[in-house]
SEMAR-724842 format. One line per 10 residues: number of its first residue (from 1); their letters; for each residue x, y, z of C-alpha. Coordinates in steps of 0.05 Angstrom, whole numbers, plus 5000, padded with zeros to 4 digits. Layout:
SEMAR-724842
NUM = A = X:Y:Z  ...
This chain:
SEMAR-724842
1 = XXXXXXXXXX = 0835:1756:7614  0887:1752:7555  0923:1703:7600  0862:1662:7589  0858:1662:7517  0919:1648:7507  0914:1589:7554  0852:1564:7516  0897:1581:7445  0950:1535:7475
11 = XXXXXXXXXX = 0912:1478:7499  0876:1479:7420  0939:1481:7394  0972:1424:7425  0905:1382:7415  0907:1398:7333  0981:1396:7334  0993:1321:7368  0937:1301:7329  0970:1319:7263
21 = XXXXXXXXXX = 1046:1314:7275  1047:1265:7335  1089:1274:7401  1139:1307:7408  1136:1348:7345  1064:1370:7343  1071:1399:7421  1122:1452:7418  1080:1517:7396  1031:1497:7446
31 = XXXXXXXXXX = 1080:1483:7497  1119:1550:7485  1059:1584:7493  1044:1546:7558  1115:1564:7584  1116:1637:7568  1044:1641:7605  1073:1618:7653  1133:1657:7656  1090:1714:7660
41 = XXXXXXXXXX = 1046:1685:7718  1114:1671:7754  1151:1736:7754  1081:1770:7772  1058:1730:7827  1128:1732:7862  1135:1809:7853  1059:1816:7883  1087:1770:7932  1139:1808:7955
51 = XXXXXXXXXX = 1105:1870:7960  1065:1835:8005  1115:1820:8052  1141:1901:8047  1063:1911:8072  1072:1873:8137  1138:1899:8157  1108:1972:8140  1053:1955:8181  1094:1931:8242
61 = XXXXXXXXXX = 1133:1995:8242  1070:2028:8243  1047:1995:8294  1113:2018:8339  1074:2064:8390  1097:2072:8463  1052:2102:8523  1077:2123:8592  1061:2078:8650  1073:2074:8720
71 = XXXXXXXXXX = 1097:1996:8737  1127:1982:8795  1129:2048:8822  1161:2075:8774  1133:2119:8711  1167:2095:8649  1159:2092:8573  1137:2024:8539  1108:2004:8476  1031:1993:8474
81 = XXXXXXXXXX = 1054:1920:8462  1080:1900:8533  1016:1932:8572  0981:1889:8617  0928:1893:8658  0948:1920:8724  0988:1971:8688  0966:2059:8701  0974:2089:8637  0982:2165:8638
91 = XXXXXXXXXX = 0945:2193:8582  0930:2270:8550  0898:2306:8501  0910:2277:8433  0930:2203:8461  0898:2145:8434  0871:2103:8496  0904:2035:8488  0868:1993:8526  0798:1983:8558
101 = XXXXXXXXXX = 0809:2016:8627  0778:2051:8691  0793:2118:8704  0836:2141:8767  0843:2213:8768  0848:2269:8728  0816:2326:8698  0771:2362:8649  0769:2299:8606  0732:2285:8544
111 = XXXXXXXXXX = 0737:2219:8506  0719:2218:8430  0681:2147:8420  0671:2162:8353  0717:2113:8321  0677:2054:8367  0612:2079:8370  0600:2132:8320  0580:2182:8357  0612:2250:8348
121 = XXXXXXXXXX = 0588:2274:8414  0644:2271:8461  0632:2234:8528  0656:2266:8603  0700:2215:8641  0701:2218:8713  0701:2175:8775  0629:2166:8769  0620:2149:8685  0695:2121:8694
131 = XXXXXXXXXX = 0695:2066:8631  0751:2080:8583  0757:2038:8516  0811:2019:8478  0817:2061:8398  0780:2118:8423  0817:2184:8429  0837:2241:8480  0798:2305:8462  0813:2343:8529
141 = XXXXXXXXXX = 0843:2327:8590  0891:2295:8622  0889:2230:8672  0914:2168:8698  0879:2100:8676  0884:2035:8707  0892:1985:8653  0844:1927:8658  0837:1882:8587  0886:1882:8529
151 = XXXXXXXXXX = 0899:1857:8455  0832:1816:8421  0797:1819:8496  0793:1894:8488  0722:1920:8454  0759:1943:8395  0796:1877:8394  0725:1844:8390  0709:1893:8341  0768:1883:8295
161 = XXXXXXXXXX = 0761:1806:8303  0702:1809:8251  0733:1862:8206  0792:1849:8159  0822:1901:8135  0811:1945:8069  0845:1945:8009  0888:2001:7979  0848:2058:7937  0878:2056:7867
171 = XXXXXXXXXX = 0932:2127:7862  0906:2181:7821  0971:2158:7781  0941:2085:7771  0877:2121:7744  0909:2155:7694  0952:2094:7670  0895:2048:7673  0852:2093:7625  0922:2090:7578
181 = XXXXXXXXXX = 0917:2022:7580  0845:2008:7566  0845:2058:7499  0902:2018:7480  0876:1945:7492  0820:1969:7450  0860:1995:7403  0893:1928:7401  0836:1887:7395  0810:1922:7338
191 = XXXXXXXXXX = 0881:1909:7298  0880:1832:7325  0812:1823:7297  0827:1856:7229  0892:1825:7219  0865:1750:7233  0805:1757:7185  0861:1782:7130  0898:1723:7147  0830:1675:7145
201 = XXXXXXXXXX = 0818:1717:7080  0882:1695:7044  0867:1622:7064  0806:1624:7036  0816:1658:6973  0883:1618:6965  0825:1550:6967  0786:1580:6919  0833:1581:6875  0857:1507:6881
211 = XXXXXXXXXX = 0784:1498:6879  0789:1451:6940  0749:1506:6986  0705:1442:7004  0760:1393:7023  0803:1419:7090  0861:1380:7104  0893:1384:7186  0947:1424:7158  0896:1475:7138
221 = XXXXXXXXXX = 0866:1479:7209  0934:1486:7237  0939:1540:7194  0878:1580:7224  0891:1567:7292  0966:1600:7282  0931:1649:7253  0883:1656:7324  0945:1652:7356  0973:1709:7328
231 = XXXXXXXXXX = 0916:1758:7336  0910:1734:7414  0980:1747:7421  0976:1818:7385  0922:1831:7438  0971:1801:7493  1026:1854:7461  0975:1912:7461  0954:1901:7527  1007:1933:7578
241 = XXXXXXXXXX = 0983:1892:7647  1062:1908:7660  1038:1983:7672  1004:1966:7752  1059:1925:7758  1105:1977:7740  1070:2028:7792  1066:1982:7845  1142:1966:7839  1162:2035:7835
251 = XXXXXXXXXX = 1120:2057:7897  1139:1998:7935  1219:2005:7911  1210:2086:7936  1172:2059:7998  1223:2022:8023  1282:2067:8011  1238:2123:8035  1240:2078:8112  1320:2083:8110
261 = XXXXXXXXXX = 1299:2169:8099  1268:2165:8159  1199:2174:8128  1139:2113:8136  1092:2123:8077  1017:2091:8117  0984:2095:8040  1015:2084:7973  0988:2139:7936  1016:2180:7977
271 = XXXXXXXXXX = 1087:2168:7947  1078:2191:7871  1023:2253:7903  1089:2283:7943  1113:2288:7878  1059:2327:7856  1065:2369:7907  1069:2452:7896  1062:2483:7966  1078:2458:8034
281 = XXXXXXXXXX = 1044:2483:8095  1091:2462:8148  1084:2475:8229  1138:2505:8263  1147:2478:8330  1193:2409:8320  1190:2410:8240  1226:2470:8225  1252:2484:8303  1291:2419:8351
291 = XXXXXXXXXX = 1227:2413:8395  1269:2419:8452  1249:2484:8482  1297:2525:8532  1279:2580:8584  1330:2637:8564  1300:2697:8579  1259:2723:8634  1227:2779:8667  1212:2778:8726
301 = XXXXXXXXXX = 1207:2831:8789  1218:2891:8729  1288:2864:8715  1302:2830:8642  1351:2770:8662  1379:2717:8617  1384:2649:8651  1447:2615:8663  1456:2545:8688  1448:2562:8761
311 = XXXXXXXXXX = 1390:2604:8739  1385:2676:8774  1368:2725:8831  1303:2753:8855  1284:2765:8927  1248:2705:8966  1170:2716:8969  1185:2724:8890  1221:2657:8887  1172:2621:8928
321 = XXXXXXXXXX = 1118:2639:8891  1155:2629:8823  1167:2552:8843  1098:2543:8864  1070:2568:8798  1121:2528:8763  1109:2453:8793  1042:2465:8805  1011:2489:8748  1041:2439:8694
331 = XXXXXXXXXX = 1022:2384:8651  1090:2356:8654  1129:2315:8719  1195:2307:8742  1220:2238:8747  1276:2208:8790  1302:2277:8814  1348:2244:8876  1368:2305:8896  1441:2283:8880
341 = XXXXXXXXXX = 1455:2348:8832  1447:2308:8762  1394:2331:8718  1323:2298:8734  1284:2266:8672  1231:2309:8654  1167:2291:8619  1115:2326:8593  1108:2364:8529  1174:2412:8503
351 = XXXXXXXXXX = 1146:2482:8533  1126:2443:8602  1194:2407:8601  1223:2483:8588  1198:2514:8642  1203:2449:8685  1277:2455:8682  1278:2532:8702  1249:2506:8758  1299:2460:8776
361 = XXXXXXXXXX = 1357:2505:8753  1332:2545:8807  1337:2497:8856  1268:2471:8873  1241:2408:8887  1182:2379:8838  1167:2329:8898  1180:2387:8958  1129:2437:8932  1071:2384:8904
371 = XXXXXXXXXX = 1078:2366:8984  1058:2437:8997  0989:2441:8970  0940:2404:8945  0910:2407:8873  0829:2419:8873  0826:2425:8796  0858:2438:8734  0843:2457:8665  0890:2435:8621
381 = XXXXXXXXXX = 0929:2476:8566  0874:2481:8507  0888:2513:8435  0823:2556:8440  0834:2592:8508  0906:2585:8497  0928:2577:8578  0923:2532:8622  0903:2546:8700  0901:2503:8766
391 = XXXXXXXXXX = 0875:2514:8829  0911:2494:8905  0888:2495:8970  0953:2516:9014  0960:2485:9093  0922:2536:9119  0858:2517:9082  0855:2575:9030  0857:2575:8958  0911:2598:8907
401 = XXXXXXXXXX = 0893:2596:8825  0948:2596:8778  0945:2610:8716  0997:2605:8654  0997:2612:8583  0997:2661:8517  1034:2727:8545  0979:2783:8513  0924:2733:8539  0948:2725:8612
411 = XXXXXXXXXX = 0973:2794:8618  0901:2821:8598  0874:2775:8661  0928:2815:8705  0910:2881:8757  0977:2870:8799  1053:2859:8793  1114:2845:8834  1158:2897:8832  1233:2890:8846
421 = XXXXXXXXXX = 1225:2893:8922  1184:2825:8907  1115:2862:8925  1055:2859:8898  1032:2926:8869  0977:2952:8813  0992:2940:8745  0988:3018:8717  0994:3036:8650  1070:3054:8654
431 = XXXXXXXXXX = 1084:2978:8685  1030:2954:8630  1076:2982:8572  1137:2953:8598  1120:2892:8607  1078:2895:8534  1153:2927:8501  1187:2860:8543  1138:2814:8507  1142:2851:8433
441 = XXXXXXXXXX = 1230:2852:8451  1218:2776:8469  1189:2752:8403  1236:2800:8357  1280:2757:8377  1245:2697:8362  1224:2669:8430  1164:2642:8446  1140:2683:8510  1089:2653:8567
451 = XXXXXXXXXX = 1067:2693:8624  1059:2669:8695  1005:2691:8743  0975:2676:8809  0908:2696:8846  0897:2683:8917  0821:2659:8923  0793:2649:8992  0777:2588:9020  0705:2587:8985
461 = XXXXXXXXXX = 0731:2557:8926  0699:2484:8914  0717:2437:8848  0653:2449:8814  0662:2521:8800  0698:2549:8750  0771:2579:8752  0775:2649:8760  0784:2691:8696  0812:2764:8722
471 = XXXXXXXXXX = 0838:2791:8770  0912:2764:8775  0973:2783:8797  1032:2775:8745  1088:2737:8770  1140:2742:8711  1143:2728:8636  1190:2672:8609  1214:2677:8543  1227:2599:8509
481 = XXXXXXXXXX = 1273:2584:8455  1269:2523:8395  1326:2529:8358  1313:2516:8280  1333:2445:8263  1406:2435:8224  1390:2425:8153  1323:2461:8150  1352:2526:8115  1387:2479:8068
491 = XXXXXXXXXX = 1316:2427:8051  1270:2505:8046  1324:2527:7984  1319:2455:7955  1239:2461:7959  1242:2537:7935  1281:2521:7875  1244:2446:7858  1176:2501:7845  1154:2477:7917
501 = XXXXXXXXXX = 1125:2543:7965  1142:2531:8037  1101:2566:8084  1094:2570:8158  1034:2561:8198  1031:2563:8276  1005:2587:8331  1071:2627:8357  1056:2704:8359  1076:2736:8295
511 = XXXXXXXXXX = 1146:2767:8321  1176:2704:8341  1146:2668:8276  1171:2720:8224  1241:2719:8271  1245:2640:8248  1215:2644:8181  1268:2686:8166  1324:2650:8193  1299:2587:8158
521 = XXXXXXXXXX = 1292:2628:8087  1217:2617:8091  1197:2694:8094  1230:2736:8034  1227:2811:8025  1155:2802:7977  1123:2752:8029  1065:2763:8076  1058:2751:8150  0989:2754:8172
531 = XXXXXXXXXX = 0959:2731:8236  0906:2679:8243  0847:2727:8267  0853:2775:8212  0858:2722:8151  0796:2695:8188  0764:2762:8172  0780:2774:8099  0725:2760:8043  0732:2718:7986
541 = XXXXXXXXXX = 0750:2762:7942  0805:2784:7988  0832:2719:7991  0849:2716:7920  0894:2774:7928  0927:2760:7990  0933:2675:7992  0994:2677:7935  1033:2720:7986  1026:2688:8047
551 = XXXXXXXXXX = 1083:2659:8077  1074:2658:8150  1014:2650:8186  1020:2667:8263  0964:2659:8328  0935:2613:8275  0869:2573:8294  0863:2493:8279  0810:2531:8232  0855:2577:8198
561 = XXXXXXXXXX = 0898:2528:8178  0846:2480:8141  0816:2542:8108  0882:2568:8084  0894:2485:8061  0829:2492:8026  0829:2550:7984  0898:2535:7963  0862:2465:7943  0804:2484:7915
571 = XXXXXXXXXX = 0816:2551:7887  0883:2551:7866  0888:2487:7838  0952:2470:7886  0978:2400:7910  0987:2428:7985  1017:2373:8032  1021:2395:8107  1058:2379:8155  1031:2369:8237
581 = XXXXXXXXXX = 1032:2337:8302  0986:2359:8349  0912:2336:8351  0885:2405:8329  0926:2388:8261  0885:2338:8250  0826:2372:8209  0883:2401:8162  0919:2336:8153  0852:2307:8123
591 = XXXXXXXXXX = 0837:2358:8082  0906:2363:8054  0932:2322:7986  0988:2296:8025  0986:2300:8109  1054:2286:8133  1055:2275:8211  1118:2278:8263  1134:2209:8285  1165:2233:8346
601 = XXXXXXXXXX = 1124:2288:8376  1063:2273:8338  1001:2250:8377  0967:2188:8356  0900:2233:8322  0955:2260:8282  0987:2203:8263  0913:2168:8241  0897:2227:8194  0964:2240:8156
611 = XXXXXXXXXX = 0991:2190:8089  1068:2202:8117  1093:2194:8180  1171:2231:8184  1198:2191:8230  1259:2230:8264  1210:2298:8253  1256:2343:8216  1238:2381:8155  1294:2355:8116
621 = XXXXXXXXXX = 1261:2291:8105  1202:2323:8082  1243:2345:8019  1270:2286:8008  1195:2247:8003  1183:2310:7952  1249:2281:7912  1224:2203:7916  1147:2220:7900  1182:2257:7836
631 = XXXXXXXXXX = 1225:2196:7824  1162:2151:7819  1127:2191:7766  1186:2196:7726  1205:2118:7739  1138:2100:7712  1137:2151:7657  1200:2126:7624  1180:2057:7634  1115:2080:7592
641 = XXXXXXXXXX = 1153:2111:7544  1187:2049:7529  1129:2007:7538  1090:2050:7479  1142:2043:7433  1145:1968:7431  1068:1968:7431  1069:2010:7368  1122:1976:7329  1100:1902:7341
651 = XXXXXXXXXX = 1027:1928:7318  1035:1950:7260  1083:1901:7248  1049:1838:7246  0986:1879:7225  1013:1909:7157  1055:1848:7138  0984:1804:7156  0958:1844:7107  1015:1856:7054
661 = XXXXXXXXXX = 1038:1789:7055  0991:1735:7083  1041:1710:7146  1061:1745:7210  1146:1756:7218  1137:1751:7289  1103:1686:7327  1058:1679:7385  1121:1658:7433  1161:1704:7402
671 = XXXXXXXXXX = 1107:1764:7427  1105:1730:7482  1174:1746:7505  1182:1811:7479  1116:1821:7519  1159:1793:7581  1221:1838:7565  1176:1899:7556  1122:1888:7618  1156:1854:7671
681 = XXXXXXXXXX = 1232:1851:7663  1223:1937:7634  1182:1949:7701  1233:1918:7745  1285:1952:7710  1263:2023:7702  1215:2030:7764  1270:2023:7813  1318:2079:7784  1336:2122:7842
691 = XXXXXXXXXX = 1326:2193:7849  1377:2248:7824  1382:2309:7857  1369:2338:7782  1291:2328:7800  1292:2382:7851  1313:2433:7795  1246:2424:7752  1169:2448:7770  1134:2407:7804
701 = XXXXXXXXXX = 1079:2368:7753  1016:2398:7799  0947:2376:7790  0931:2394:7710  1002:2357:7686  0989:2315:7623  1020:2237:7641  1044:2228:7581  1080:2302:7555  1106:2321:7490
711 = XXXXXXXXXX = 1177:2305:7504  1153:2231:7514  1101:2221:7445  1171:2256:7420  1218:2200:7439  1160:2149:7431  1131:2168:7358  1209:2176:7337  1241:2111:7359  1184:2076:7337
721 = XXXXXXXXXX = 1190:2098:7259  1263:2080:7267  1248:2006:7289  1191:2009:7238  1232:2033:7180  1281:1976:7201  1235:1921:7199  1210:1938:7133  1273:1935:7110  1287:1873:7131
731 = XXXXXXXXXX = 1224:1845:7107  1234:1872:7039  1308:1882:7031  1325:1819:7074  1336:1761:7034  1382:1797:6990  1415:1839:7038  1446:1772:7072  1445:1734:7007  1395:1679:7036
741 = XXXXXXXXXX = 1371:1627:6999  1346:1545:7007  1286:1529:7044  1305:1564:7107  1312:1629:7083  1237:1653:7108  1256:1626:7181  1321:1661:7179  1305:1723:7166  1241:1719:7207
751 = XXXXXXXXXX = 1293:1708:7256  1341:1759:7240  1270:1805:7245  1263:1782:7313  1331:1787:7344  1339:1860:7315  1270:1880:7347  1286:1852:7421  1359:1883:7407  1319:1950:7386
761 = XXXXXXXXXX = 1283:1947:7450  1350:1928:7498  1383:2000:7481  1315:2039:7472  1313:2014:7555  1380:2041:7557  1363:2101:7514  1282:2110:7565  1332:2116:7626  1337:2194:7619
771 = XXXXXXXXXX = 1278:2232:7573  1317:2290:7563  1382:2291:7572  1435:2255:7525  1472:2221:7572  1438:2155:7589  1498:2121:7620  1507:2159:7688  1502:2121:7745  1477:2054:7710
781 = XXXXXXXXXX = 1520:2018:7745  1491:2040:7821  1427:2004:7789  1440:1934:7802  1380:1915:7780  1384:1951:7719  1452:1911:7693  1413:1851:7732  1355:1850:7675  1390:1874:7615
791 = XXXXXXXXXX = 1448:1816:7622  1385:1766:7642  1356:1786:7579  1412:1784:7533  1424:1720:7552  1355:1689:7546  1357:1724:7479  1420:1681:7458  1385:1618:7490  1321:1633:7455
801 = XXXXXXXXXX = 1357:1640:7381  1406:1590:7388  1372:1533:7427  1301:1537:7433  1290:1541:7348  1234:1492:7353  1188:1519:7406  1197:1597:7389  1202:1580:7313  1275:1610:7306
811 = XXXXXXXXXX = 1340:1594:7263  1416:1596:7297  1444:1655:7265  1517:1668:7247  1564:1708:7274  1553:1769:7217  1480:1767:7231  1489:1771:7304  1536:1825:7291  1476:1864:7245
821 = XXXXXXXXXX = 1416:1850:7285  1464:1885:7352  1488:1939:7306  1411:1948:7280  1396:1955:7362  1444:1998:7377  1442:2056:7316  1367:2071:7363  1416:2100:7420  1446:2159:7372
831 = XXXXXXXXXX = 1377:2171:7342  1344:2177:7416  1400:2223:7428  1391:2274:7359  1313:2272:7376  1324:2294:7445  1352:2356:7414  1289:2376:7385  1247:2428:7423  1182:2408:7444
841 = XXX = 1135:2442:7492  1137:2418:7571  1064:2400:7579
């Protein structure tokens, strides 16, 4: 809108001006308005351009999702990119279905349509309802899809073919700044106004004087509209539109650094909340632990064994029925196993792949035993029941059900055990407490512990009914280790001491989850471990108390986890990112401020709900998003900081000498480029200041945090009485002080004015690069583009003075005044420096 004005300013001008002084002559205030609007136009359109441009390649990486397909006989992994119809995609719970498709075979599955059709109500898929569409999601299940349309042929395709997408949401931090900037565009209108009637005033009562009130000459007119000018361009100066520019830089600057951290931010605002952020509620399984789980305990026929690369001894019915339990009842498959001794490639999730590779340290054969019986149904692993079961029907027609999962959960299901013989024998109480001490001994030491159990059925069993429930025989208990993740000790002190709780939610029992909590400094001596169930059962008022000291949450529920997120929200005021991967994160990720998902491990329902995707799945990087979401804020708060100051000084500037003396020191182009130095060329400079490792040593700024604090009116309120006191001088002082005289002594020292304020604002960038500490210098020279725009504007400074005199109404200066207006610049470094050593109040 100012843009405008000033257009419509310029194109009067150089009308009234050509008319009066002819071309050339009469054109150059118009046409130095007309280049500086431009200018402007220029350095904002390419930066909006560019940021464009970081939005596509952000959105290709996003994009980057592979499935597993069988093609040509072979089950491999390719991205969602190359499939074609023809293709049979293997898909499970929390998979986003990537193409329109029939279904082959499978079980227990349950489509969510509700992204397609709306409906929350999740649909059965089976051979006889077996239509599969592409962008709907997994809920249960597992199964094997023929692929039969892809890309824009797909319903979704047609679907998106008549959508385009959504903007952004403005950031809670664009809020804030664009209420700063409407109070002060107000505030700036009201002094443009008032200063151009004083200045229409003087005219008028210098006319009544003459007496020639009723005669107006050209000159006179010229006069006015210099005097329009001048108000416009105070509104132009009051106006910061360099502050979205300035956020959008910054976030896009942190965004793309942030990809070469390994972390893909999917919305903007997401950046300068991480910042924000006072408590993280992070998984364990892959974040804080490698996600590549290991069998290294078991027991099994009453003897505790650890396993070895050749595995270990138990007598043969033992074995047999070990292997059957363990390639039959499993999500996972073993690929390429050519019996040549190297290790197979195993897929499936980590505990399947774990306990897949017992199996083959043991010497069976994935492809041997699935020959041996034949699958009549499975029910896949789900978080509620928390095990997973199958049933087979062996050669001789009857039926076996295994059944595998949560140790206390399976070994409740359990009347019989094989002893050491190998035999099958009640389960008494003494055999029930050993095994219970072998569990409890397990998780101490920080393994995850599944149970494995079998139940011979009859041959009455048929694929409708359901699995049994009780009644098993207990074949052995595995215990499964994820060792914690290099680094992750080192990112949870970092967090700790940048004000930034870590805690641990999961749905590990609580032994093995306290065991890594403590080994990644999560759980202290004060902390709390409490297990999903009984935090479920606490009332409100019991909450208050106890939320503070939680640290670890174990047997947690998708539930738990989004009730513990929103309290924390809503009650304690908290910035809570979270971190997940699974589908049942999903409600949590939504809820939270900031959802971060695992790039790696995380399933595509994960991925859709969270603002960060951590692309190598390590905890580390989650710290270092906290340090860039810190760096934003602070980018864009010095760079407001600096921004204010100039505001202030070149208001009341060309307001109180309007007044006092009938003319304004500084001229439309003149405003115009310290408005360019100040918006633009200060955004570009001081939004893309990297982090410090100094930001992780401060509290985080949490929901309540003022934008603008104390320290910064501080620095702000005190440069800006320097520059002020300066200018006066000059003003009054001037003449005399560099003994001008002749007819050009106005424009020099108009000029001399000028050069000292753009000087005055060249080291107060310098001085806005730290707000607290004294030295500004460290590490300037990393910031290329730091030295980039300070040189650039130095030089166009020089330019502007000593070439350009006619269009921005200046006066080559000598060497002495040169020397003065740097020297007048640079005495604002020291005083920045003496008032950062005077106390003010954080908020």
């Amino acid at each position: 809108m100012t843009l405008m004005i000033l257009a419509a300013c310029a194109l009067l001008s150089l009308i009234v001006g050509i008319i009066m002084e002819g071309w050339p002559t009469g054109a150059h205030d118009g046409l130095g308005i007309v280049a500086s609007i431009l200018l402007v136009v220029f350095v904002t359109a390419s930066s909006d351009y560019k940021q464009s441009l970081q939005f596509k390649d952000l959105d290709a990486e996003k994009k980057k999702i592979s499935v597993q397909v069988t093609r040509d006989g072979l089950r491999q992994k390719i991205s969602i990119y190359d499939l074609l119809p023809g293709d049979i995609v293997h898909l499970n719970i929390g998979d986003q279905v990537p193409a329109d498709g029939l279904f082959i075979s499978g079980f227990s599955v349950l489509i969510n349509e509700s992204s397609l059709t709306g409906e929350s109500e999740p649909v059965n898929v089976n051979a006889i309802n077996p239509f599969l569409l592409s962008g709907t999601k997994v809920q249960d299940g597992s199964f094997k899809m023929l692929v039969a349309t892809v890309g824009m042929r797909t319903q979704w395709g047609k679907l998106m073919a008549t959508l385009s997408e959504g903007g952004d949401d403005e950031t809670p931090l664009q809020v804030k700044l664009n209420g700063v900037a409407t109070i002060i565009g107000k505030i700036g209108l009201f002094f443009a106004v008032v200063t151009f009637a004083v200045l229409v005033q003087g005219l008028f009562a210098r006319k009544l004087q003459d007496g020639s009130h009723w005669s107006w000459s050209g000159d006179e007119a010229m006069e006015i509209l210099e005097f329009f000018a001048v108000a416009v361009t105070i509104v132009v100066v009051a106006v910061p539109e360099g502050l979205p520019l300035a956020v959008t830089l910054s976030l896009a600057f942190a965004m793309k650094k942030m990809m070469n951290d390994k972390a893909l931010v999917r919305h903007l605002a997401a950046c300068e909340t991480m910042g924000s952020a006072t408590t993280i509620c992070s998984d364990k399984t892959g974040t804080l632990t490698t996600n590549h789980m290991t069998v290294v305990k078991t027991c099994i026929c009453e003897k505790v064994m650890e396993v070895s690369e050749s595995g270990f001894e138990i007598p043969d019915s033992a074995m047999k029925i070990l292997l059957q339990s363990i390639f039959n009842n499993t999500g996972g498959e073993v690929v390429n196993s050519n019996g040549n001794g190297r290790k197979p490639e195993i897929l499936g999730t980590p505990t399947e792949t774990a306990i897949l590779e017992l199996g083959w340290k043991l010497g069976g054969d994935f492809q041997v035993e699935r020959q041996k019986a034949t699958i009549v149904k499975v029910e896949p692993f789900n978080s509620l029941k928390k095990r997973m079961g199958v049933v087979l029907e062996l050669h001789d027609g009857s039926h076996r059900a295994h059944s595998k999962g949560a140790s206390e959960i399976v070994l409740a299901n359990c009347d019989k055990f094989l002893n050491a013989e190998g035999e099958v024998v009640p389960l008494d109480e003494s055999a029930t407490n050993y095994l219970k001490d072998t569990i409890e001994k397990f998780a101490n030491e920080a393994l995850r512990t599944l149970c494995l159990a079998y139940k011979d059925i009859g041959s009455e069993f048929s694929a409708e009914s359901p699995i049994p429930i009780e009644g098993y025989t207990c074949i052995g208990i595995v215990g499964i280790k994820d060792p914690v993740r290099p680094g992750v000790k080192e990112s949870v002190a970092i967090c700790r001491s940048a004000g930034i709780v870590v805690r641990m939610v999961t749905g590990d029992n609580i032994n093995t989850a306290k065991a890594i909590a403590r080994e990644c400094g999560i759980l202290t001596e004060d902390g709390l471990a409490i297990e999903g169930p009984d935090f479920r059962e606490k009332k409100d008022e019991e909450l208050l108390e106890l939320i503070p000291k939680i640290q670890v949450m174990a047997r947690s529920s998708p539930l738990d986890k989004h009730k513990l997120v929103k309290h924390l929200k809503t009650t304690f005021q908290e910035v809570v990112a979270v971190t997940g991967d699974g589908t049942n994160d999903a409600p949590a990720l939504h809820e939270a401020d900031i959802g971060l998902a695992m790039g790696i491990a995380g399933t595509e329902v994960a991925k859709e709900s969270a603002d960060v995707l951590i692309l190598d799945d390590n905890f580390s990087t989650i710290a270092t998003v906290a340090k860039w979401g810190r760096s934003v804020y602070i980018n864009i708060q010095k760079f407001v900081q600096f921004q204010l100051t100039v505001n202030v000084v070149a208001l009341i500037v060309n307001f109180s000498s309007a007044c006092l003396t009938g003319n304004a020191p500084l001229t439309a182009v003149q405003l115009l480029w310290v408005n360019m130095i100040m918006d633009t060329l200060g955004a570009l400079a001081l939004a893309t200041e990297p982090p410090t490792d100094d930001l992780m040593k401060r509290p985080p700024v949490g929901r309540k945090g003022n934008f603008i604090s104390n320290v910064m009116w501080r620095n702000i309120l005190g440069q800006s009485i320097y520059q002020l006191i300066i200018i006066w001088y000059l003003q009054t002082k001037g003449k005399s002080a560099f003994n001008l005289t002749g007819s050009d002594s106005d424009l020099i020292l108009n000029t001399i004015i000028f050069n000292s304020f753009v000087f005055c604002q060249v080291f107060n960038e310098i001085s806005s690069r730290e707000m607290e500490k004294i030295n500004v210098f460290k590490g300037i020279l990393k910031n290329y583009v730091f030295v980039a725009v300070l040189t650039c504007t130095v030089v166009f400074q020089i330019i502007i003075i000593e070439f350009l005199g006619t269009f921005a109404n200046t006066h080559p200066l000598s060497l002495s005044q040169w020397f003065v207006s740097i020297l007048l610049g640079f005495l604002g470094m020291p005083i920045a420096a003496g008032l950062k050593m005077i106390p003010v109040g954080s908020c």
